[in-house]
C-alpha positions, 0 to 999 in steps of 0.5 A: 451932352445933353441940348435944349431947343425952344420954339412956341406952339399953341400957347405952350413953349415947347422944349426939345430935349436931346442927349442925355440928362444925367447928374453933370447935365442936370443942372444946366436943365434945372436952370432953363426950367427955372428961367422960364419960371421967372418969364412966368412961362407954365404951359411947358412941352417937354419933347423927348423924342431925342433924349436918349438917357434921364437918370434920377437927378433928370427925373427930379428936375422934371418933377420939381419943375411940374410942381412948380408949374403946377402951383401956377395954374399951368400945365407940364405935358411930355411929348414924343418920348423916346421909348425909353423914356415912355417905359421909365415913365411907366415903370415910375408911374409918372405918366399917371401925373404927368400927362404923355402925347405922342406928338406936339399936334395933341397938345390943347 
């Protein structure tokens, strides 16, 4: 079951991922993201320090949403990743895109 918590920091709105982000959760990830779209949000921390599983349908999510966060002169950073989440990101090499800090006190 995949959980999404918000809390602001900084100038960015940070959401806690826990759980696992698979094909059933996806969807329900999708639409927060694309919420926070619609409140012109786009300076997003995805703190992952709990997700403990992302399939492909999560990774596209996420990919879809920096595009489009992208598009608006904002930024998506991912911080805490689980370290499974860190060796996903570096064996897709989005980590090279998307900008990965170890902890929310890093973020501009």
């Amino acid at each position: 079951m995949l959980k999404i918590k918000s809390e602001k920091f900084k100038k960015y709105l940070i959401l806690k991922v826990s759980g696992e982000a698979t094909n059933d959760s996806s969807f329900e990830f999708s639409k927060k993201l694309e919420e926070l779209a619609q409140e012109k949000c786009y300076f997003i921390g995805l703190e992952l320090s709990e997700l403990t599983y992302i399939d492909s349908y999560g990774l596209g999510v996420i990919i879809f949403f920096w595009k489009s966060v992208e598009a608006h002169q904002g930024k998506l950073v991912i911080v805490n990743p689980h370290p499974f989440i860190i060796d996903l990101l570096n064996n897709t090499k989005l980590n090279r895109i998307i900008p990965v800090l170890p902890k929310k006190e890093d973020l501009e």
